[in-house]
N, C-alpha and C positions, 0 to 999 in steps of 0.2 A: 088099478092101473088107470082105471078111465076117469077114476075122480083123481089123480092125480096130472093128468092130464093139463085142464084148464092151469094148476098152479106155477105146473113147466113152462108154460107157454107165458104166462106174467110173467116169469122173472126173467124170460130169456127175451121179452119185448124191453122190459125198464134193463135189463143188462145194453140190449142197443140200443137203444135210443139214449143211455148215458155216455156209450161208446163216440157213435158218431155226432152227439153234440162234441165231447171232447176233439175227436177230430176234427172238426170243423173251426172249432176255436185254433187251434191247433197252426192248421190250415192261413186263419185271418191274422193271429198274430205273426206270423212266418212273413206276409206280404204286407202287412204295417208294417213290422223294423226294416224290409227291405226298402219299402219308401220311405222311413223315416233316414234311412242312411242313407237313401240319395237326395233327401232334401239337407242332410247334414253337410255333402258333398258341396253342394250348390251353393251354400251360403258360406262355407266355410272359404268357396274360390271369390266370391265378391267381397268376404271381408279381407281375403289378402288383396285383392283390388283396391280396397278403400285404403289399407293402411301402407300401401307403396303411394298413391296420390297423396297421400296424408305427409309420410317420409317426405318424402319431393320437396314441398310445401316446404316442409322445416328448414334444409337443408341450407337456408341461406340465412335464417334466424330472423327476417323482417316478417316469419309468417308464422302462425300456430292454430294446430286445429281447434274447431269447431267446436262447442260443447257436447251437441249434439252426437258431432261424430265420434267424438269418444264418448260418449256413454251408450250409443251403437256399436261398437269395438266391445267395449269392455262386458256388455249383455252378449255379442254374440260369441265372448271367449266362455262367461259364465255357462252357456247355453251348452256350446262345444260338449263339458266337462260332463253338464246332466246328459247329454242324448248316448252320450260312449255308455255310461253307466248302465243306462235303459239298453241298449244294443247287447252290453255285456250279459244282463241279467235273461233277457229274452233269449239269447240264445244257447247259453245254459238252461233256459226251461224249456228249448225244444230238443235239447240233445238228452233232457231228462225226462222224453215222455215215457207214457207207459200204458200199456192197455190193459190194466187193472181197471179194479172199480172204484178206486177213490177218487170219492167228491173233490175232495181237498185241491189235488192236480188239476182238478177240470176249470176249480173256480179262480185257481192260482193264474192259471192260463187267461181265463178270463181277464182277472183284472190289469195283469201283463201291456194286455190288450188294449183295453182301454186307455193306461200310462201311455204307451205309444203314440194311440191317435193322438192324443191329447198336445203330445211335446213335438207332434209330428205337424200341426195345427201352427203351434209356436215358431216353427222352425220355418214355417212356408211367412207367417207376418212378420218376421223380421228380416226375411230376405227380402220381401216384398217393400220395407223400409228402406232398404240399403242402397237406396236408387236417389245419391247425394249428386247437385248437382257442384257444390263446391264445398271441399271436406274442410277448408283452411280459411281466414282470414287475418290481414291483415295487422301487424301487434305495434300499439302506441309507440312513438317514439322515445328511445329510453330520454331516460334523464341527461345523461352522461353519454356522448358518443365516445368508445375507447379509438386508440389515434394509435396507428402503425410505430414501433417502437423495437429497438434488439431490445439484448437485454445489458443492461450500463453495468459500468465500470467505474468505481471510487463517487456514488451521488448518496451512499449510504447516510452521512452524517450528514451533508445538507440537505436530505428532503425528511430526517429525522425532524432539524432545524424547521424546515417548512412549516412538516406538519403541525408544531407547536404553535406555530402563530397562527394559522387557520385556525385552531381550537379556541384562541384567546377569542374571548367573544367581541373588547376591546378595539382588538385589528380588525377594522375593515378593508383596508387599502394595502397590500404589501407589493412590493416591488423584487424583483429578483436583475441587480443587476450585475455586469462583468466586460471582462474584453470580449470580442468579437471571438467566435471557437471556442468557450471555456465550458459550455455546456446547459446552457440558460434553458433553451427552448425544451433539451433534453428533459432538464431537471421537471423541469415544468409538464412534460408529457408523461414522466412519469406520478408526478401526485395527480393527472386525469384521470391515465387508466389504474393505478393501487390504490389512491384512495377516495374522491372522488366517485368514481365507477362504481367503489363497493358503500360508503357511506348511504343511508336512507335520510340524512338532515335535510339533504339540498334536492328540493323539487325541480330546476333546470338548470343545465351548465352549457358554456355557449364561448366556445374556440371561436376567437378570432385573429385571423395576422393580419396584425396593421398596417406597416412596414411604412416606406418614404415616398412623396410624401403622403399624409395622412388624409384618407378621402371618407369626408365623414357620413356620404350616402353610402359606399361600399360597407363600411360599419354596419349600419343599420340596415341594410339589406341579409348580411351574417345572420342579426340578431333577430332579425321579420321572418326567416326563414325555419328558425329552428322554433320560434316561439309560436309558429304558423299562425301567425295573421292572415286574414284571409284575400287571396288576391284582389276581389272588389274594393274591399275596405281599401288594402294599401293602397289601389290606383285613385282611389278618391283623394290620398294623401298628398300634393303634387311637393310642397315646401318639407323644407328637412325637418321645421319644427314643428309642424303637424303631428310627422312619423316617430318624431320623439316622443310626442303624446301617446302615440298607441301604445308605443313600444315601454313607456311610464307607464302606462294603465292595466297593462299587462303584468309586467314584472313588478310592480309593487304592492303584490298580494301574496307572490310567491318568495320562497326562500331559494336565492339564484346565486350563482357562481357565473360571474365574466374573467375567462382568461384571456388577455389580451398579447399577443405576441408579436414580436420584435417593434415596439415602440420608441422612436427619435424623438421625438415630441409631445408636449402637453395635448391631450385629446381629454378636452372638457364630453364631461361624461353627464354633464344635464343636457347640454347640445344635444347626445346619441339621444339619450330619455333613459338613463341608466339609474335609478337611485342610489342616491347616496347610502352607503353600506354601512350600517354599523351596528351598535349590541343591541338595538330594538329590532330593526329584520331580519339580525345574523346571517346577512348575507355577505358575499366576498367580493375582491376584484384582485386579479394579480395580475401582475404584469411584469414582460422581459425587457429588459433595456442596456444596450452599454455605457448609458452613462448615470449616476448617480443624480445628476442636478434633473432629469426625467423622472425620477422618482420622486424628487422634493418639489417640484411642478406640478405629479399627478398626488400631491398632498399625502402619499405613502405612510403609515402610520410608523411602516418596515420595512427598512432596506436591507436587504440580504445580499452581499458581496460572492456571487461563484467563482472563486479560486480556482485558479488550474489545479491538477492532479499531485499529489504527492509523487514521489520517485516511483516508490513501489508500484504505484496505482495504475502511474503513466507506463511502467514496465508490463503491467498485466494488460493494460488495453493495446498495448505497441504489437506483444506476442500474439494478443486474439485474434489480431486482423494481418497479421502474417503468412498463422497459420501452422499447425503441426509440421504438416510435411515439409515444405522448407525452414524450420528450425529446428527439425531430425536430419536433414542432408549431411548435418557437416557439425562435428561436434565443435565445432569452435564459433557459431554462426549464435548460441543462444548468447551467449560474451559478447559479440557481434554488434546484438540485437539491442541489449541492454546502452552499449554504447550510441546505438543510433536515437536511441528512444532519449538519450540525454541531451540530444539535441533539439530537442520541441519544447523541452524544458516545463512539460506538465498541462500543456497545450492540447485539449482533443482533437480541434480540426487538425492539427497539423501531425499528430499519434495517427491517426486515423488515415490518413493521407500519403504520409510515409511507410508507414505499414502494411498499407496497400499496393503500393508500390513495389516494397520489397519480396511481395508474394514471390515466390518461383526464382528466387535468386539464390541458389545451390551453393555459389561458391565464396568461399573467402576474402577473395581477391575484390569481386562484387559487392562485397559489402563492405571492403574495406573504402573503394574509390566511391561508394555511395555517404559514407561518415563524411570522407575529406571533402565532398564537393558540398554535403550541407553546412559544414564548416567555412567554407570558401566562398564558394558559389551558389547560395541556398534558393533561388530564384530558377536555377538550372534545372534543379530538382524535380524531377517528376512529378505534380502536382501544384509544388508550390507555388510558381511562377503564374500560372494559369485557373489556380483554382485557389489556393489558401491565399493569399495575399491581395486576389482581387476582395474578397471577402473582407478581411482586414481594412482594407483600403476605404472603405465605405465608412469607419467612425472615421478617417481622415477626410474627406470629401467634405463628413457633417461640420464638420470643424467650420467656426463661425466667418472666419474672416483669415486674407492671407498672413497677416502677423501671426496669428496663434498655427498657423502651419509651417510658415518657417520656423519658427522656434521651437517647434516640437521634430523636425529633420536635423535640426541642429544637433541633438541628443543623442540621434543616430553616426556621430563623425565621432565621438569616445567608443573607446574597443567594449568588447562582450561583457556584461555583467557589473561596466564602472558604473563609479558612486560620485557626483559630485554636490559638493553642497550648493542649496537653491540658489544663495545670494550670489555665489564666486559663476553658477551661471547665466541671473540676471545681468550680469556685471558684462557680462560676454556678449551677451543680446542688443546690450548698448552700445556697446564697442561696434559692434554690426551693425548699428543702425536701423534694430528692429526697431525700438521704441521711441523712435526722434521724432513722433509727431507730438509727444509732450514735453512741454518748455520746461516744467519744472525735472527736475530727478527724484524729487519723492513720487511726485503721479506717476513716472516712468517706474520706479521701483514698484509700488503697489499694483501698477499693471501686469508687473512682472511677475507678482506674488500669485496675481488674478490669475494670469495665462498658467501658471504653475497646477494651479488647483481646478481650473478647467482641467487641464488636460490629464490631471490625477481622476477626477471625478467622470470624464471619459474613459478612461483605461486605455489611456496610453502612459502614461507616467505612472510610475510605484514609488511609492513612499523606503524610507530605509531610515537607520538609526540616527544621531547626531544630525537632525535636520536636511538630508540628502534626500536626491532622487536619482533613479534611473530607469533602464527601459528594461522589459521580458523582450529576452532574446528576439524571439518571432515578430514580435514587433519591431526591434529594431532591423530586425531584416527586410521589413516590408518596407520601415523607413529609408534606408540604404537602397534597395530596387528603388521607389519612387524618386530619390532623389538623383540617381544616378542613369542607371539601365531604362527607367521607365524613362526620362529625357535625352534619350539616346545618346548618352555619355557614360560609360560604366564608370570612366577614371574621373568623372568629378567630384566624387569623394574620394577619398584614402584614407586607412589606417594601415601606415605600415610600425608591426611589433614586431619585437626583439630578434634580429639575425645576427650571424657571423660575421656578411659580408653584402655589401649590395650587388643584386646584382643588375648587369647594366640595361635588361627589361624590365627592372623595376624605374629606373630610372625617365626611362622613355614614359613611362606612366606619366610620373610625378607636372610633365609637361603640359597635360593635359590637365591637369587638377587642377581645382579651384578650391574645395578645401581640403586641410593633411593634419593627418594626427601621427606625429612618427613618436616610437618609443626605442627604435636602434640607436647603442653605440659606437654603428659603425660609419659613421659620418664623417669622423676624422681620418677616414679612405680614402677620402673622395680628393684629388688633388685638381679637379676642377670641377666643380659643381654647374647644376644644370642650373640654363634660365628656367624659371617660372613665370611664363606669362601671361599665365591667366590668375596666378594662386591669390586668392582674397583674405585666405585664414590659415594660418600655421602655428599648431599647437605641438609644441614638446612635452615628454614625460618621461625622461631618462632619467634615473638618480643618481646615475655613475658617470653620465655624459660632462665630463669636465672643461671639453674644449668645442670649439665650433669652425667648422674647416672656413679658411680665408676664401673672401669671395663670396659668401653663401646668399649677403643681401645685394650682391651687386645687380641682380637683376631678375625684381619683384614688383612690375610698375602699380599695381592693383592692389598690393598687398594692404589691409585694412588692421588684420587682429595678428598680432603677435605674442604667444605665451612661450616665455624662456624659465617658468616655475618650476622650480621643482629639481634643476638641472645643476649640478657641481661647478657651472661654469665659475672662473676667475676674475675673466675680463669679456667686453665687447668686442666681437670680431669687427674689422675696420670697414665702414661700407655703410654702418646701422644707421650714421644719417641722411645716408640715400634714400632712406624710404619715407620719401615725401607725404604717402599716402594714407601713412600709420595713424591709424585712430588710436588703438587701444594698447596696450604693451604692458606686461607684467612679468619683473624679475623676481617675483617673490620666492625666496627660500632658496636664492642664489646663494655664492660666494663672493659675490662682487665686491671690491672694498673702495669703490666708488664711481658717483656718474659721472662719463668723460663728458667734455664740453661737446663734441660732435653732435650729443641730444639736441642740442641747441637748434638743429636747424628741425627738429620735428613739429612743424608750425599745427598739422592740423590732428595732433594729438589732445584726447579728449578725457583719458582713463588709461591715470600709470598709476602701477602696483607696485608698491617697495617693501611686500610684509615679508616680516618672521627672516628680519637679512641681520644674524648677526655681526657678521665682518663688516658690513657696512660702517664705513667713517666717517665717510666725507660725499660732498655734491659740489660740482665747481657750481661758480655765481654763475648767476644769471639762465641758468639752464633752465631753474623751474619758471622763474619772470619771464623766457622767450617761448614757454609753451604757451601763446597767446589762447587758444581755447582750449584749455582745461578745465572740465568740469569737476572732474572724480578724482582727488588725489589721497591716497594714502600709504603710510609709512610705519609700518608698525616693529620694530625693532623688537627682538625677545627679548630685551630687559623690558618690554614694558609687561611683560609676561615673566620672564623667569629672572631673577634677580641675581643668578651665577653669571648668565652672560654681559654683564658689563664690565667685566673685569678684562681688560685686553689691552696690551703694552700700548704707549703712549708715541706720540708720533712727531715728531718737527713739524709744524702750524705753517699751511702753504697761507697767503694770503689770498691766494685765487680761488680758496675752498671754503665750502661751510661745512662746521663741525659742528653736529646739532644733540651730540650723546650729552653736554654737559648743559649747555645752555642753544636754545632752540629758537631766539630773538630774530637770526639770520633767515632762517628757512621761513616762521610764520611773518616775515615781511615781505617777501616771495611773493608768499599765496597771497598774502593780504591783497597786490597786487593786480590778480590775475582777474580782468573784469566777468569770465562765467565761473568760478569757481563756486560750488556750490556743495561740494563733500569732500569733510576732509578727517581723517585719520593720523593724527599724530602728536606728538606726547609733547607736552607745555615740561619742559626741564631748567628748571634756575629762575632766577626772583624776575630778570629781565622779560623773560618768554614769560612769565606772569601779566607783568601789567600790559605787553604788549596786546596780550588776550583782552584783560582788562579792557584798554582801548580802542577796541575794534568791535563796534558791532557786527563790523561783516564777518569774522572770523569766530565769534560766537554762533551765527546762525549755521555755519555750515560745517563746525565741528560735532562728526560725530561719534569716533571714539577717541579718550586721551588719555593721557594718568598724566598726573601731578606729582615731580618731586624735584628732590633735590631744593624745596623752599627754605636755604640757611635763611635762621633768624623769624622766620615768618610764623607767629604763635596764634593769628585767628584768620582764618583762609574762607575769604567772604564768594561764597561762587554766584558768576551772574548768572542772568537767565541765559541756558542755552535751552532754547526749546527742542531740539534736534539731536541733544546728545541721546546715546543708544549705551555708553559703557565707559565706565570713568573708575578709573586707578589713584586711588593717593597714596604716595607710596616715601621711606625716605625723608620725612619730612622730620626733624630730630626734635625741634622747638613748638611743633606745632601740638596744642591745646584743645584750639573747636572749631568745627566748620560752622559757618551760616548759610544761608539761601537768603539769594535775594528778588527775594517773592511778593511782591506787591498785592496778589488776587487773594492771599487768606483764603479761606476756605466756604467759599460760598456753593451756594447748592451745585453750580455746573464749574467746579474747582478744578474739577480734573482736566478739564479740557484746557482748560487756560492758566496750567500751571505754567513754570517755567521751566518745568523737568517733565511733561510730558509725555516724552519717549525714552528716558531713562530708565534702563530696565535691569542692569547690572553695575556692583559695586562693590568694588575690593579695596579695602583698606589695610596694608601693611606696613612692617615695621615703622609706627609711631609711637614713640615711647612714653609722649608724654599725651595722648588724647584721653579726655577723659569719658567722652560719650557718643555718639551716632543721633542724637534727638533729631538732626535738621531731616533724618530722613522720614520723616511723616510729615514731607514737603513732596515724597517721591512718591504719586500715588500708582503711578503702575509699576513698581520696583518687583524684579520676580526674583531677583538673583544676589544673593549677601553672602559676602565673605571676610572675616576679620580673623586678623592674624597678625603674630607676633607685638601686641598693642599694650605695656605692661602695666597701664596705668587705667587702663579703659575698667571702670566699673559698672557700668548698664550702659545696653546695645541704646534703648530707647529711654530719657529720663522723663522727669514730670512734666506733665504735656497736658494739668487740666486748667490752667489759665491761656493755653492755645488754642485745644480743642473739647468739643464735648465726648461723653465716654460714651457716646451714640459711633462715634468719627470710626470707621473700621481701616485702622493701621493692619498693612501688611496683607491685605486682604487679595491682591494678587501675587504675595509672595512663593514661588517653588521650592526654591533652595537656600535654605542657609547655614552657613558652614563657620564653626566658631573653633578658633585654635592656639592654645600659645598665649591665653588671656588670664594669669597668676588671678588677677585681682577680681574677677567680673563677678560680680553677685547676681546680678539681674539681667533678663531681656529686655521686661517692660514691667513696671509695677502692676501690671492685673492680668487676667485672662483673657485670653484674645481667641476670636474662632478659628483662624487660617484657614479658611477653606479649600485656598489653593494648593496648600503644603504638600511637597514630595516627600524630600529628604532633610535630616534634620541630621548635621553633623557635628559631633562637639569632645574634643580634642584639650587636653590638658587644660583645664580649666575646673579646678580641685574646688574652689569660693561659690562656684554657680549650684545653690544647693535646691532652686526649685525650676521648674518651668512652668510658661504660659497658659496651664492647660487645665480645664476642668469638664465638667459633665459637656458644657454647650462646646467645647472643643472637640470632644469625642464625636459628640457628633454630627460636626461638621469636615473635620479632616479626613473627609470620603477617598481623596486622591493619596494618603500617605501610604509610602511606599516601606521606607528605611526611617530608625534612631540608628545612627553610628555612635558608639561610646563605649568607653569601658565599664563592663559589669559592677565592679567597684563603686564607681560614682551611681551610679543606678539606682543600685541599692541602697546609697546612702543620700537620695533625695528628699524630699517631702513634698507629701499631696494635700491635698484638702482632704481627699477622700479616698481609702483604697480601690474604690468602682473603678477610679478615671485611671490608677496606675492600671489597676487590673487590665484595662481595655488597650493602654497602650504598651504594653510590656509585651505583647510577641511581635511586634514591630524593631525589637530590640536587635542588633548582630554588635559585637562586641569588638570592639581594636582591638587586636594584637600589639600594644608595646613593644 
């Protein structure tokens, strides 16, 4: 027992002293994890500190954090994940002690332990880091500032269009221009913020609005601002063109985008310090404008025209900004809607604007008297008046000078949506005495052509087919308010169209008017007609208006323009030569069957119209002789046009009349007279009215359309020089053989100018039975227009022509149209290939003998404009080429007559 002793007492000392190391361990790890989880506490509340200051920071997208501070963030979330783990494990290994004897658990504890302190070390220096006194800084200015924008409506296909010429590396300069409202600036904000915004090509982009007028330090201060020059420098800069250096020195290292918006004017852009843009710096310039001629100023490489809205388009933006709820009120209200929105006519500002308007209008009835009054009264309108038209108003302000803005309010006195052709309304412009500061009538015509295409290339005038123009509606609204309402006269324009009956407030108007476009026929109501004393212009457009109530010019003191066109009248109501004051008058496409002598006394008549008057027979003497200044006279009868109407019962021969259907000697001894006559329209008829022509220099210079017929006996019909003709008829002529020109200039290098055909641009040749050719006409170098027909002897349009000219000489070369018909015999056009560059249409009608045309490889391809071949498949087929290539190329050009 007592040697057992000592060995009890060893194992019961290394039994405790295993024990209470374990405890002890035990003990330290329990109060490690417990300060490791409060220093896990501590840091974990300063990192949500840091990352609310952080947040904050962002929150407005000018700022982003620090690097530092997120990769402090992101260590103390890593940290977070190890300390949980260590906390997990340790305290599993104290809920797993155990007062056994194993090593194992004591040393497990141990090292537990140790992990602890360690991360618990960790956990205190990165708290101790987190002490940021700014977690955020300040983020470069982007590239691209995106610009406040809804979201659009119908710009789909034109910023498709955009984007293509941006891509062209080619386009430096493109231009985006339209009328005022149509969505330019829109289009424009949006290729900033879609694609611009998103693009990495373009290192800066730099909105600027220009506006009127142009102030080219405000420019450069835009572009100094974003491209941060730095204010020392710039104040060193005092002159503009210094600043244009910097603003050069800067930007011509970088690949840049200038958008420039709402530009009136050329703004030279080396002045700014802008470089010139092209496929070496691939950088851009666009620009908004309403006028086209701003684009070809800012040397645009691209002009892109913004269209108003389609139907649909302007339907879907009309309903957006209406509004659900009041286009659910009332189920007849989306009908409504559709109808109001046809009123803007595809117009955004004023979709936009009406639409807005309409919000909250529930009922029917509201929407009905909101149609009529933009119909009527569109100025009245809720916005319009005050907000769209003053807008609008601004391309008319730009307007260069007051003629090109009368003549453009002018356009506003025809009803909604008319068409009139350009010349028939120079013609009008002159009667008014727009363009009487030029002596001649051609510079007044070409002025007139000029103010045309200003104010097309403005957007105010639109183009239309057969040479017409007219106005968009909303434009002409605005024209109508400024010429009226906006000079506090509503009634000084009028259109009154088609009623029942007049009624006698309308009448009160008509008193106050200066100009009237009436299209009622109810005028022959009227059993006593109102004075007009102020009216300057009165145009009719009735086609049924047969009669003109008596009285109607007894008192017109001012009266300037009179248009009686178009109207079924018979006769001249009694009174028409009271109007002393009459400049201008046009019965064309009357029924008159002749001018009474009372014209006589219209001394300061300047532009009378007698076209397309079939019933016309007769003119008493001396009527056109007493119209002492007359500049513009023409008479174009439909036989010189259609060959059925001259057929019309014959009449007893007053001697107090001239009868000019047969022989026309009477009339052009008239004009011959008249010391301003200067334009004249009317048909040379019989051998007399030949040489009279003949003998009259004056009467050559100032004709400039006529036809020629009725030449009994006449077999070579020698034409002088008229340099002024525009369209000439031979027609009728039964013995006639060949024409000549008598053309002294031959064909020297500058020929064309000094032909004696000139301006000769059309020419119809029919029933001649006995011609054999057309060759003089490569005397007509600007001919665009050829027509033969009925001519049964004619065997080539154009014959041998190489002892005239050389085969260099390019015949035909502004030819559009020529149309061949009714010719048995014709073999030929021209013996060789010609390129026609200009060619449209190419028409050819029973002429069975003509078995080749003009045309070879350099034809093909040159004839870039052709449109149509009219002919029958028949003859087509049985032509001959040189080569199948050039049939091949022009055979789907083919459309076949139906016989």
């Amino acid at each position: 027992m007592d040697c057992a002793s000592p060995i009890l007492d060893g194992i019961a000392a290394r039994l405790w002293d295993c024990t209470g190391k374990r405890a002890s361990n035990l003990i330290d790890l329990r109060e490690t994890l417990e300060s490791l989880r409060k220093a896990m506490e501590e840091l974990k509340e300063v990192a949500e500190d840091v990352k609310t200051k952080v947040d904050r920071a962002e929150e407005n997208r000018e700022m982003r954090r620090k690097n530092e501070v997120g990769g402090w963030l992101r260590r103390a979330e890593t940290l977070e994940k190890e300390v949980m783990e260590i906390l997990r494990k340790g305290d599993r290994e104290i809920q797993q002690k155990c007062l056994g004897t194993c090593p194992k658990n004591c040393l497990s504890s141990y090292k537990m332990g140790k992990i602890s302190r360690k991360k618990l070390d960790a956990v205190t220096e990165l708290r101790r880091k987190g002490c940021f006194i700014d977690v955020a800084e300040r983020l470069p200015r982007s590239a691209v500032d995106e610009r406040p924008m809804e979201k659009t409506v119908g710009l789909d296909r034109m910023y498709s269009k955009v984007l293509r010429c941006i891509q062209d590396e080619q386009l430096g300069i493109i231009g985006l221009y339209g009328m005022g409202g149509a969505g330019k600036t829109t289009l424009m904000t949006k290729v900033n913020n879609e694609f611009f915004k998103m693009s990495t090509d373009f290192e800066v982009a730099v909105w600027v609005v220009v506006s009127r007028p142009a102030n080219l330090g405000k420019v450069q201060e835009v572009i100094r601002n974003k491209l941060k020059i730095p204010d020392d420098t710039w104040r060193n800069r005092s002159e503009e063109d210094e600043k244009a250096v910097e603003i050069f020195n800067v930007l011509k290292g970088k690949r840049f985008v200038i958008l420039l918006d709402d530009v009136w004017e050329r703004l030279d852009l080396q002045k700014v310090g802008i470089p010139c843009p092209n496929s070496q710096n691939k950088s851009k310039v666009l620009l908004t404008t309403r006028s086209l001629d701003v684009c070809r100023h800012m040397e645009a490489q691209e002009s892109i025209k913004v269209e108003c809205l389609t139907q649909a388009e302007a339907i879907t933006l009309f309903k957006k900004k209406v509004g659900e709820t009041t286009l659910n009120s009332h189920p007849h209200i989306p009908i409504l809607a559709e109808k109001a929105a046809e009123e803007c006519k595809g117009l955004p500002l004023a979709l936009v604007t009406t639409g807005r308007a309409m919000t909250g209008k529930n009922t029917p009835q509201e929407w009905e008297r909101a149609i009529q009054m933009l119909k009527t009264y569109p100025s009245k309108f809720s916005g319009m008046g005050d907000h769209v038209f003053p807008i609008l108003k601004f391309s008319y302000d730009n307007l260069p000078n007051d003629t090109i803005k009368a003549c453009f309010l002018y356009l506003a006195m025809f009803p909604e949506d008319y068409k009139i052709p350009r010349l028939n309304l120079i013609i009008l412009w002159l009667g008014e005495g727009f363009l009487d500061e030029f002596t001649s009538i051609d510079e007044a015509f070409n002025q007139g052509h000029g103010i045309i295409e200003h104010l097309k290339a403005a957007c105010l005038f639109e183009s239309d087919k057969y040479d017409q123009v007219k106005m968009h509606d909303v434009i002409r609204d605005m024209a109508l308010w400024l010429a009226s309402e906006h000079r506090g006269n509503k009634n000084r324009v009028l259109i009154e169209e088609e009623v029942d009956y007049v009624e006698p407030h309308q009448i009160l108007r008509w008193k106050e008017a200066q100009q009237m476009f009436l299209s009622t026929s109810s005028l022959k109501e009227l059993t006593a007609p109102p004075p007009f004393p102020n009216l300057s212009t009165l145009i009719f457009s009735n086609q049924v208006l047969g009669t003109l109530p008596s009285g109607l010019f007894h008192f017109m003191p001012l009266i300037k323009v009179l248009d009686l066109s178009r109207t079924k009248i018979t006769e001249l109501p009694v009174g028409i030569g009271g109007l002393i004051t009459l400049q201008y008058l046009n019965l064309s496409g009357t029924k008159l069957r002749e001018l009474p002598a009372e014209l006589k006394t219209l001394k300061r008549i300047r532009y009378l119209e007698l076209a397309e008057m079939p019933w016309l027979r007769r003119i008493c003497k001396e009527v056109i002789s007493n119209l002492s200044m007359m500049r513009y006279f023409t008479i174009k009868p439909n036989y010189l046009f259609d060959e059925k109407a001259y057929h019309l019962p014959k009449e007893e021969e007053d001697h107090k009349m001239i009868y000019f259907w047969e022989d026309s000697e009477a009339l052009l001894e008239e004009l011959e007279g008249l010391k301003h006559i200067e334009w004249i329209c009317s048909p040379i008829s019989g051998v007399l009215s030949l040489k009279k022509l003949l003998s009259s220099q004056k009467l050559q210079n100032a004709l400039r359309f006529t036809g020629f017929r009725y030449l009994e006996d006449v077999t070579l019909l020698r034409l002088p020089r008229m340099k002024h003709l525009q369209f000439l008829r031979i027609s009728r002529c039964r013995e006639l053989q060949d024409i000549k020109v008598d053309d002294k200039h031959g064909f020297a290098a500058d020929y064309i100018r000094n032909s004696s055909f000139y301006s000769l641009q059309s020419v119809r040749v029919h029933h001649l039975p006995k011609l054999l050719n057309l060759t003089w006409l490569i005397y007509i170098p600007c001919l665009e227009d050829l027509e033969a027909m009925d001519c049964e002897s004619l065997k080539e349009v154009i014959g041998e022509t190489s002892n005239l000219v050389s085969d260099n000489f390019r015949i035909f070369s502004r030819l559009k149209i020529l149309s061949l018909s009714n010719l048995p015999n014709l073999k030929s056009i021209i013996g060789r290939a010609l390129t026609f560059p200009s060619l449209t249409d190419l028409w050819v009608k029973k002429c069975p003998n003509l078995r080749k045309l003009p045309f070879d490889l350099n034809s093909a391809r040159s004839t870039s404009n052709l449109r149509t071949i009219r002919g029958e498949t028949g003859w087509w087929e049985g032509l001959e080429w040189d080569d199948e290539t050039t049939k091949h190329i022009f055979s789907p050009y083919l459309e076949d007559i139906i016989m």
